[in-house]
C-alpha positions as CSV (number, residue, x, y, z in Angstrom):
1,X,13.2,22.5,-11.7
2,X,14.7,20.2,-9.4
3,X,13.5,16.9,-9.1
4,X,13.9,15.0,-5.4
5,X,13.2,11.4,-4.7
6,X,11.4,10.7,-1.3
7,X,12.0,8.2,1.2
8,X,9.4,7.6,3.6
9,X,10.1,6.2,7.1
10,X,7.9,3.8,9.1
11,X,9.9,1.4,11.7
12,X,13.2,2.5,9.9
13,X,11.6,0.9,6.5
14,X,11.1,2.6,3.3
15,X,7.2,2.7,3.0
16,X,4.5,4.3,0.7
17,X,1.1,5.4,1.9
18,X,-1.9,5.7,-0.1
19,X,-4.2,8.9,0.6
20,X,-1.8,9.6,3.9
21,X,-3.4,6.5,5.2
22,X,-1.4,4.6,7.6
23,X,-3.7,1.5,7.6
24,X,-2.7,1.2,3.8
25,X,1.0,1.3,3.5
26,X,3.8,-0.9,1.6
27,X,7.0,-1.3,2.4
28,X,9.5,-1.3,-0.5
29,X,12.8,-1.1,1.5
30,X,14.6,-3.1,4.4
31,X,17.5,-0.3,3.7
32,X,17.0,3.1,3.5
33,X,20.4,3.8,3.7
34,X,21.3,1.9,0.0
35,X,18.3,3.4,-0.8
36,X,19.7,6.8,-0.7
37,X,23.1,5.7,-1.8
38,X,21.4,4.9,-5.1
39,X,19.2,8.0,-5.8
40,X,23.2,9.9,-5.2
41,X,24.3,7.9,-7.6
42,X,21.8,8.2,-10.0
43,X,22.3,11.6,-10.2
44,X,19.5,13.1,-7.8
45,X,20.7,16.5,-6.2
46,X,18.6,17.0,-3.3
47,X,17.0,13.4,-1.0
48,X,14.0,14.7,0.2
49,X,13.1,12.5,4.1
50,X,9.8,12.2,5.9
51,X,10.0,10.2,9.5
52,X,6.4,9.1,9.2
53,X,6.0,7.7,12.5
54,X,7.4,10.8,13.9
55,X,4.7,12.6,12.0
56,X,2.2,10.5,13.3
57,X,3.2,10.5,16.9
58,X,4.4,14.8,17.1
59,X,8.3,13.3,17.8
60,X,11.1,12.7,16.3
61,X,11.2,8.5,16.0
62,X,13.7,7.8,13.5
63,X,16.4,10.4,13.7
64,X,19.4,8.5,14.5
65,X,18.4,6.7,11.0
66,X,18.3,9.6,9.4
67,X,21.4,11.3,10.5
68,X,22.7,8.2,10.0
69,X,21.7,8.2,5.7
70,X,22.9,12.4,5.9
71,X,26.6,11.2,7.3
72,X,26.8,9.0,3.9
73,X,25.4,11.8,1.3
74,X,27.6,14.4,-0.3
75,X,23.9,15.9,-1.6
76,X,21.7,18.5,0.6
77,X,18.5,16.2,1.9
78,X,15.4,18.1,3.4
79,X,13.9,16.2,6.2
80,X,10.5,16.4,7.8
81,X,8.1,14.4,9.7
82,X,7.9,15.1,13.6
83,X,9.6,18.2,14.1
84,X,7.6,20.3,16.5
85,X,10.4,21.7,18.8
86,X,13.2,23.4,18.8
87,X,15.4,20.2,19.9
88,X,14.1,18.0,17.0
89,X,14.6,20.9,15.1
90,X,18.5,21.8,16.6
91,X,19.5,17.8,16.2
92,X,19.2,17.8,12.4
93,X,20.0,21.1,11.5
94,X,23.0,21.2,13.7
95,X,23.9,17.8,12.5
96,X,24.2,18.5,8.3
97,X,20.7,18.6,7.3
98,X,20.8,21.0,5.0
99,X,16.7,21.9,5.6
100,X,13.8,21.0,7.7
101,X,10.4,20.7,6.7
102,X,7.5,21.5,9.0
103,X,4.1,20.8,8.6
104,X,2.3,20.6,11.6
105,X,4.3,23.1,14.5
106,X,3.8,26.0,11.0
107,X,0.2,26.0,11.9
108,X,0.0,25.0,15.6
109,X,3.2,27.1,16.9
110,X,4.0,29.7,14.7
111,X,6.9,31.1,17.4
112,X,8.8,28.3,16.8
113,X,9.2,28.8,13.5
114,X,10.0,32.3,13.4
115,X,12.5,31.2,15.8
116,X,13.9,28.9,13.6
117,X,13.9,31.8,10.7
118,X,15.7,34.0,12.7
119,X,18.6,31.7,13.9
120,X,18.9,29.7,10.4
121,X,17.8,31.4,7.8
122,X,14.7,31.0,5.2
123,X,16.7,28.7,3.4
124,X,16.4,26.0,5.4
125,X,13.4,26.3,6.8
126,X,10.5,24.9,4.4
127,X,6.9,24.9,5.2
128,X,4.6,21.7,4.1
129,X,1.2,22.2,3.4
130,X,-1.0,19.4,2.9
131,X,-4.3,19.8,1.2
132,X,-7.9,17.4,2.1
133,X,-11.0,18.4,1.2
134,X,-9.4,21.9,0.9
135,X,-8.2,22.2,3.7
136,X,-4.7,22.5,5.0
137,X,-4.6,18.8,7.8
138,X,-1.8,18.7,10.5
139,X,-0.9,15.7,13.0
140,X,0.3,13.4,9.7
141,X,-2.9,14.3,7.9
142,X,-5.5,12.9,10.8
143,X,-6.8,16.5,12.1
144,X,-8.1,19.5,10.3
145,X,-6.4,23.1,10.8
146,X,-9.7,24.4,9.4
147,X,-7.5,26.9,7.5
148,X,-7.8,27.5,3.8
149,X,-4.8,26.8,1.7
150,X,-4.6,30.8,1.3
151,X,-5.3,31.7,4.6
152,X,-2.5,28.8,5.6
153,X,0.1,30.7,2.7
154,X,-0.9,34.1,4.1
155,X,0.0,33.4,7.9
156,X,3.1,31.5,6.7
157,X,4.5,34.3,4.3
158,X,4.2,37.1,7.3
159,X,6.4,34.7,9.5
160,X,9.2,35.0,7.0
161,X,8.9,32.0,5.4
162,X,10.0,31.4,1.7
163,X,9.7,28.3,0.8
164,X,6.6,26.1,0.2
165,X,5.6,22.1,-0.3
166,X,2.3,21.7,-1.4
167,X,0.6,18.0,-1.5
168,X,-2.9,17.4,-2.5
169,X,-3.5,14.1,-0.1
170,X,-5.8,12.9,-2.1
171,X,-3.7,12.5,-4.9
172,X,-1.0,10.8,-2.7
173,X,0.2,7.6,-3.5
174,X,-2.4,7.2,-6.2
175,X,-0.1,7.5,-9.1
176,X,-2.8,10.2,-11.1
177,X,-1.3,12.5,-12.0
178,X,0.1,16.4,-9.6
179,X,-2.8,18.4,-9.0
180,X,-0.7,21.3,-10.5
181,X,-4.4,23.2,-10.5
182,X,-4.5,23.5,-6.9
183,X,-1.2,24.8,-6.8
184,X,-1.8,27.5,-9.7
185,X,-4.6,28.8,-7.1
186,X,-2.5,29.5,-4.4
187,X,-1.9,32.7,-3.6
188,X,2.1,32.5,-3.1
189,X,3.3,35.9,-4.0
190,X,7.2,35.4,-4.5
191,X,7.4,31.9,-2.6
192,X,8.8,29.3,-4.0
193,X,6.9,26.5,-4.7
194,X,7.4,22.1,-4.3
195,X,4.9,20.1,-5.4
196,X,3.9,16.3,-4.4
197,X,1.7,13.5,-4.4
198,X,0.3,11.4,-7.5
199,X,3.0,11.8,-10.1
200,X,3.4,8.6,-12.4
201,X,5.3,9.5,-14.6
202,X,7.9,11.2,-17.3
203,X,5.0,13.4,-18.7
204,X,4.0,14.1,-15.2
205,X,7.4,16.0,-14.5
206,X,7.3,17.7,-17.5
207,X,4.0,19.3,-16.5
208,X,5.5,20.7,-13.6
209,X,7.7,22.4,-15.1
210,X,5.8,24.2,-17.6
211,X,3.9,25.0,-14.8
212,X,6.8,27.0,-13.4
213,X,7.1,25.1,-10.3
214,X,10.9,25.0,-8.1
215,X,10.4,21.3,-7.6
216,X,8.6,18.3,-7.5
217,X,8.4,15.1,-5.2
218,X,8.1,11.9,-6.5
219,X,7.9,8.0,-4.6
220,X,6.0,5.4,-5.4
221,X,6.6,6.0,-9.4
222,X,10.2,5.9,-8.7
223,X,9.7,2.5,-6.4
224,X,7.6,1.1,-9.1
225,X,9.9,2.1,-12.0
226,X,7.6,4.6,-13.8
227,X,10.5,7.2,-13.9
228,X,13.1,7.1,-16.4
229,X,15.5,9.4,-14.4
230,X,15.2,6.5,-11.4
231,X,15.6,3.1,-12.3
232,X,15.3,1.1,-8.7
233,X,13.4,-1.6,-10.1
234,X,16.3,-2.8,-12.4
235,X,18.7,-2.4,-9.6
236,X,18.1,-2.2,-5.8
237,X,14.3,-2.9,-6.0
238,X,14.5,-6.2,-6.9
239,X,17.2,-7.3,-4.5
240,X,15.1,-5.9,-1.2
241,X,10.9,-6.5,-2.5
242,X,9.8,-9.7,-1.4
243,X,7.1,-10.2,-3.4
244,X,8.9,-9.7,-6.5
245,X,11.5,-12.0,-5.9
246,X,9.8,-14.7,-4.2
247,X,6.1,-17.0,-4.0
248,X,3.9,-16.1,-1.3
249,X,2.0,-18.4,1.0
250,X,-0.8,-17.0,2.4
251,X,-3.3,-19.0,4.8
252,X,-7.0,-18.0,4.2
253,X,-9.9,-17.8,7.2
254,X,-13.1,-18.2,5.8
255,X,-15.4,-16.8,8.8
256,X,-19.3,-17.7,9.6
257,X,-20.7,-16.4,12.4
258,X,-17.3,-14.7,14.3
259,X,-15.4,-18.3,13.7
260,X,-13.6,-19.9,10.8
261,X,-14.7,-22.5,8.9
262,X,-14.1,-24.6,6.5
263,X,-16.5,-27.2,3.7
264,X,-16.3,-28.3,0.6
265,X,-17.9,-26.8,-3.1
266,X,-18.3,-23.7,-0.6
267,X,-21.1,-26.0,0.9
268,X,-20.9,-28.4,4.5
269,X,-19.4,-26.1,6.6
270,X,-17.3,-26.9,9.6
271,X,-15.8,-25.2,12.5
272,X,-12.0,-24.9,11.9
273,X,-11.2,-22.8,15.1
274,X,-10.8,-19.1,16.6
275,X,-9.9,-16.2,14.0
276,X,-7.9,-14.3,16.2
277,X,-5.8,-17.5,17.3
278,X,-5.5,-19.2,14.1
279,X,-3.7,-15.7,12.7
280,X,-1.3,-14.6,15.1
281,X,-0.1,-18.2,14.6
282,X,0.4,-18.6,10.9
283,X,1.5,-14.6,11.5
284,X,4.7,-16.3,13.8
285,X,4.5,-19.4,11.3
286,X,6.3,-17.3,8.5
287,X,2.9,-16.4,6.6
288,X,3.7,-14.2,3.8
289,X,0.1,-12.7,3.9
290,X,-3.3,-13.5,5.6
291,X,-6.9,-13.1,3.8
292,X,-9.6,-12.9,5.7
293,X,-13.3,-13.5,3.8
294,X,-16.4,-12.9,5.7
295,X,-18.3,-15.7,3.1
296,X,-22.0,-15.2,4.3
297,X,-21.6,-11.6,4.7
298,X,-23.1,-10.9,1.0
299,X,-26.2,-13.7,1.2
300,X,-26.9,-12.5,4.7
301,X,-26.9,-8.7,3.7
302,X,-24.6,-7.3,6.6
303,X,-21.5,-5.6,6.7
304,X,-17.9,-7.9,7.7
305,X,-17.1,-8.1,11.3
306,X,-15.1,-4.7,12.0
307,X,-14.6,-5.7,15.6
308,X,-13.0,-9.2,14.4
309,X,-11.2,-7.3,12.0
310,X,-9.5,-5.0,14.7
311,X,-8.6,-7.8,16.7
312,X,-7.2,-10.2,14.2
313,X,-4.9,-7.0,12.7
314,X,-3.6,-6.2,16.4
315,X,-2.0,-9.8,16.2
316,X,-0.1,-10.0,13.3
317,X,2.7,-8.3,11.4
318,X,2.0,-9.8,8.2
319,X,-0.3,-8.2,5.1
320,X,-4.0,-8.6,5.7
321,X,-6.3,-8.8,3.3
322,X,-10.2,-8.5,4.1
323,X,-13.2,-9.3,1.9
324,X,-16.9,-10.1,2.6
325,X,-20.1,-8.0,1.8
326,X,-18.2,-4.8,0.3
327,X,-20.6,-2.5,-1.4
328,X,-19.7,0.8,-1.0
329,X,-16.2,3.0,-0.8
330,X,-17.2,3.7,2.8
331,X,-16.9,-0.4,3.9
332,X,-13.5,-0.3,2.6
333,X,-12.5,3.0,4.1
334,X,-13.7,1.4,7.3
335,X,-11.8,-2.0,6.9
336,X,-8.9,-0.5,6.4
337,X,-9.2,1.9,9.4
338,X,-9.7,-1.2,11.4
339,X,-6.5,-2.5,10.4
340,X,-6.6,-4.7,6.8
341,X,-3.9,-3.4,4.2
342,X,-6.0,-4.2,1.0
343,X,-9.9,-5.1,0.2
344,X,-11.1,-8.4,-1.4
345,X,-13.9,-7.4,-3.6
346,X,-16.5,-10.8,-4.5
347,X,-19.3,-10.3,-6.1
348,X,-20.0,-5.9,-5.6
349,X,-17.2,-6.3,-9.1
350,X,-19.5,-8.4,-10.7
351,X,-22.7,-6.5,-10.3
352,X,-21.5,-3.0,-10.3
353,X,-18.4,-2.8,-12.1
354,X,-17.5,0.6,-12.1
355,X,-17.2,0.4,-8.2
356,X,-13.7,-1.4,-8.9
357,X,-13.0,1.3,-11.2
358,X,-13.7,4.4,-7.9
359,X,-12.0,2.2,-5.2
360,X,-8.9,1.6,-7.0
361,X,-9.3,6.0,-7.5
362,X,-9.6,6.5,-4.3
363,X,-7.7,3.9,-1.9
364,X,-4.8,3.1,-5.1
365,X,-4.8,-0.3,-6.7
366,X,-2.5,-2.1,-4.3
367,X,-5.3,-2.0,-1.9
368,X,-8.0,-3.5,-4.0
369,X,-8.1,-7.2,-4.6
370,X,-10.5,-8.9,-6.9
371,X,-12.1,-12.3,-5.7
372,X,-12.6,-14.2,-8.6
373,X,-15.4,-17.7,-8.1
374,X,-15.6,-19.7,-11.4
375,X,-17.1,-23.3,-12.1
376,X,-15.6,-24.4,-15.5
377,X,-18.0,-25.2,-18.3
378,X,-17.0,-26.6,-21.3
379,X,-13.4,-25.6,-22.3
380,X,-13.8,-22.3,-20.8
381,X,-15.2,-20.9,-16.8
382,X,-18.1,-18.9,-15.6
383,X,-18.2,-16.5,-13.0
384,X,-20.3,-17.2,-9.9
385,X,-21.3,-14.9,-6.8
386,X,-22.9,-14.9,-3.9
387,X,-20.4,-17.1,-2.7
388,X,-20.6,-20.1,-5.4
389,X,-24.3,-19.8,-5.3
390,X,-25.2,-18.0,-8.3
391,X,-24.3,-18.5,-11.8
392,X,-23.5,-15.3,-13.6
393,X,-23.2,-16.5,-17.0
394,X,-19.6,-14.4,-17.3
395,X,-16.8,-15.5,-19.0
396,X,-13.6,-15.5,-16.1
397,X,-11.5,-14.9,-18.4
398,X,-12.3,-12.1,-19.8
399,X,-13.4,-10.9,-16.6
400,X,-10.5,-10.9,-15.1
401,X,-9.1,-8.4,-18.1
402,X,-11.8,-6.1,-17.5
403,X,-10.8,-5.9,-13.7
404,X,-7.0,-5.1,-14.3
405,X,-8.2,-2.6,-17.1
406,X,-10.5,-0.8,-14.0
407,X,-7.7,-0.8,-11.4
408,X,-7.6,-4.2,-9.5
409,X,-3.8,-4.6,-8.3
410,X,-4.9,-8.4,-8.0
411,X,-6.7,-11.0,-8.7
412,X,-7.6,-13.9,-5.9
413,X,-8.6,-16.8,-8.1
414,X,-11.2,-19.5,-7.0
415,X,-11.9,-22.5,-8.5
416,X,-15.6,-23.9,-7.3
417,X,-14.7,-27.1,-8.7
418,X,-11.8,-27.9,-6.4
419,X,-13.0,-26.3,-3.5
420,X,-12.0,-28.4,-0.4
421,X,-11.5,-31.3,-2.4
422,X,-7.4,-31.9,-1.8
423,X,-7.5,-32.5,-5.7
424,X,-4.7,-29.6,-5.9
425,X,-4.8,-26.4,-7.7
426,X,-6.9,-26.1,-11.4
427,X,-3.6,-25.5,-13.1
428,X,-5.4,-24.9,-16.9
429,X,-7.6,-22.1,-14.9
430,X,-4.3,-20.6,-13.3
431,X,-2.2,-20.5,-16.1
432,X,-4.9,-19.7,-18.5
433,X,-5.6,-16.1,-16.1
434,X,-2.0,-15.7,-15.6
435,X,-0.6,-15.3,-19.2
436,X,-4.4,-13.1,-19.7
437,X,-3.3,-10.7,-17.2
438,X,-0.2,-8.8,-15.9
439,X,-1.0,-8.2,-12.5
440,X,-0.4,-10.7,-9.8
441,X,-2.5,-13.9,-9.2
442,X,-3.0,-15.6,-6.3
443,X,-4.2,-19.6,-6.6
444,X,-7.1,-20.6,-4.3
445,X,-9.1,-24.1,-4.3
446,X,-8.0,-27.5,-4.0
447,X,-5.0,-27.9,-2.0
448,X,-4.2,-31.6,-0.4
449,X,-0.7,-31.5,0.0
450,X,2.5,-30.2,0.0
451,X,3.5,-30.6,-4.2
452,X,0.1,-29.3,-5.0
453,X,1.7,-25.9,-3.9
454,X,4.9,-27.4,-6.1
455,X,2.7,-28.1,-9.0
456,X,1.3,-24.6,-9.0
457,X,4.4,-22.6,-8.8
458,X,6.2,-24.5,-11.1
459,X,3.6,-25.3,-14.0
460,X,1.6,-22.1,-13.5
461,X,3.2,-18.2,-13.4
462,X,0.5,-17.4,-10.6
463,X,2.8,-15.2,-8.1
464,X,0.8,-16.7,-4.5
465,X,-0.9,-19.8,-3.2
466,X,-3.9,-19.6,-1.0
467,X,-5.0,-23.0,1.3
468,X,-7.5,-22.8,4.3
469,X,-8.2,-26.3,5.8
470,X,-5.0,-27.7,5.2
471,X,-3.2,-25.0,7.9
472,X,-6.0,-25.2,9.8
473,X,-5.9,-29.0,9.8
474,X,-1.9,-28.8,10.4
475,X,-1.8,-31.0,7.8
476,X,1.0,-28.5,6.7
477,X,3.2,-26.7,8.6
478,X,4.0,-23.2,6.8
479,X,8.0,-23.6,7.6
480,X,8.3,-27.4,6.6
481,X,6.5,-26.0,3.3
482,X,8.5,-23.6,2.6
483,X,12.1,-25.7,2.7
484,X,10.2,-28.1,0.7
485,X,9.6,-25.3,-2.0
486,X,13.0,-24.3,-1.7
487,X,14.6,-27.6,-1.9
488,X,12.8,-27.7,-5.3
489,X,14.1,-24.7,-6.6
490,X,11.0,-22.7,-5.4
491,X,12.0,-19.3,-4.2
492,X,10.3,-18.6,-1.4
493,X,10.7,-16.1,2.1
494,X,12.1,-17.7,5.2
């Protein structure tokens, strides 16, 4: 069974989606290219390319890239994503690709491919089939074919095809596990058979091979070094992921009422400026990331401002995080339609746990952010909610295990006590959630000046620091802050 790393493409970046959602992607890579060097060299014997954008849009976007990472290979790579004529389909093969996939044209022109078959030869034509909801979805997984996966295999297998890749979406980027069941009820005669989306793991390949399957597909547990065989993240994925390397700044817009504001103990509140404004400036400032919390979203019983939401994304190029009245999955399918990249989840985690545990399921971890209030009491701190306006009795602490162990990817951590005070950071509460936890921590509360960011990156192992009214202020300019930071041996992205 062969076993073929993936690289996806999005603006000639290597990118995971979660679920085949574009609206929750991460970017892993600045270059492909070394990318693909590495898997060679690693021992993989077939690179397996998706253009995403192409896939998205029904043409061929990042082609020349492509060609380009084929020209340095001496190993066959498949490539998909976008190729829905005979052109797109002429410039790779004629150009040492050694197989096309096609996902969408196999359902929508079914000519073309027989076309393809005739002049190239069922070996390097392969057929993708992606599953949702059972169904087989087309036009980079947005539309329905309202085919069956059988009735999809069927029409496929009397156009000559031989060849099959077969990806539950749902499982996609979720790093669950192959639904190997769906494939086992596929009715694939003497096809050979590819499987991807959701493997995590070692034991996850093994299972597809007892299974009998010709290959499987693996990303994101390669990019996150889950797999032995692939061992980026002691080599190349450190060098090129940001946010492993280097502290992130990230300005936070509390909003009231369409505007941002900021007060003090979560209390006093004052108008800070426009939302939309505010971001697309600390986007061009060098922001790392930009949260966006809706705070009387919960007490007033209404859903976060999708509209705003739209418009703030359409503005920046930075991550966006969005929090403020989430309840159900369908508020963070929506948010993320609108344009955030992850959820901040306040007090729904407190009062119905479990809901941590289905959105982290169904949208992966990297998307869900847990928003952590506490007021310290005694030598230890207590959760609030309702945005600092209800004691819980909860210990943070703990807490904040019990979110990692239900799939938070991160933990925004608030302290009530510094809150707009300019006192700096609670570096006991930081420190004390960091060495509790292994997933990143990102400091909010209390920020004055410049070394209260020092203090906290160097006396603390939180991985971000949030501020609000110190940006908004321009008390602190995001660039001057940042050669500060590196200046004292702060690592840091210009």
């Amino acid at each position: 069974m062969k076993v073929i790393p993936a690289i996806d493409l999005i603006d000639g970046k290597c990118v995971r989606l979660t679920q085949g959602n574009y609206n929750c992607k991460k970017k892993y890579f600045d270059d492909p290219i070394r990318i693909a060097k590495s898997f060679e060299q690693q021992g993989a014997t077939m690179i397996h390319i998706i253009d995403l954008d192409g896939a998205r849009l029904g043409r061929s976007i990042n082609a020349d890239l492509i060609c380009e990472i084929v020209d340095i290979l001496s190993i066959p790579v498949q490539v998909g994503g976008g190729v829905r004529d005979l052109r797109t389909a002429q410039q790779y093969l004629d150009n040492r690709v050694d197989r096309i996939i096609i996902g969408t044209a196999a359902i929508k022109q079914p000519e073309l491919v027989a076309r393809l078959l005739k002049k190239y030869g069922a070996e390097r034509i392969v057929v993708s089939l992606d599953i949702k909801e059972d169904e087989v979805v087309i036009e980079g997984w947005m539309d329905s074919s309202e085919l069956s996966l059988n009735q999809a295999v069927k029409r496929i297998y009397m156009l000559g095809v031989r060849e099959l890749i077969i990806t539950d979406v749902s499982k996609d980027g979720m790093l669950a596990g192959p639904n190997i069941e769906l494939v086992r009820r596929a009715e694939i005669g003497n096809m050979k058979v590819m499987i991807a989306g959701g493997v995590a793991n070692d034991v996850d390949i093994q299972r597809c091979e007892q299974a009998g399957l010709d290959g499987v597909i693996i990303g994101k547990a390669i990019y996150e070094g889950r797999i032995s065989q692939f061992q980026l993240e002691a080599d190349s994925f450190r060098k090129d992921a940001v946010s492993n390397l280097t502290k992130r700044i990230i300005p936070c817009m509390d909003i009231a009422d369409g505007r941002v504001v900021k007060g003090i103990n979560f209390k006093q509140l004052q108008d800070a400026g426009d939302p939309v404004e505010l971001a697309k400036l600390y986007s061009n400032k060098g922001a790392d990331e930009l949260v966006f919390l809706d705070i009387t979203a919960t007490i007033e019983n209404r859903l976060t401002l999708y509209e705003l939401v739209e418009k703030v994304a359409a503005q920046i190029n930075i991550p966006f995080t969005v929090g403020g009245g989430i309840r159900i999955l369908e508020d963070i399918g929506r948010l993320l339609k609108f344009g955030a990249d992850k959820v901040s989840i306040g007090s729904t985690a407190v009062t119905n746990s479990d809901f941590v545990k289905q959105a982290a399921e169904r949208f992966g971890t990297q998307c869900i952010v847990i928003s952590i209030d506490s007021k310290q009491v005694g030598d230890s701190w207590e959760i609030y909610i309702k945005g600092g306006r209800e004691a819980t009795g909860i210990d943070a602490i703990k807490f904040a295990r019990k979110m990692e162990r239900l799939g938070a990817g991160e933990l925004l951590v608030n302290s009530l006590d510094r809150d707009g005070t300019k006192q700096g950071y609670d570096l006991a509460l930081m420190q004390t959630i960091s060495t509790a936890v292994n997933i990143p921590i990102i400091a909010s509360s209390g920020v004055g000046k410049s070394g209260d960011f020092l203090d906290v990156f160097s006396r603390t192992d939180v991985d971000a620091a949030l501020a609000a009214s110190v940006f908004h202020s321009r008390g602190i300019d995001i660039q001057r802050l940042k050669k500060y930071l590196l200046a004292n041996n702060i690592k840091v992205r210009i």
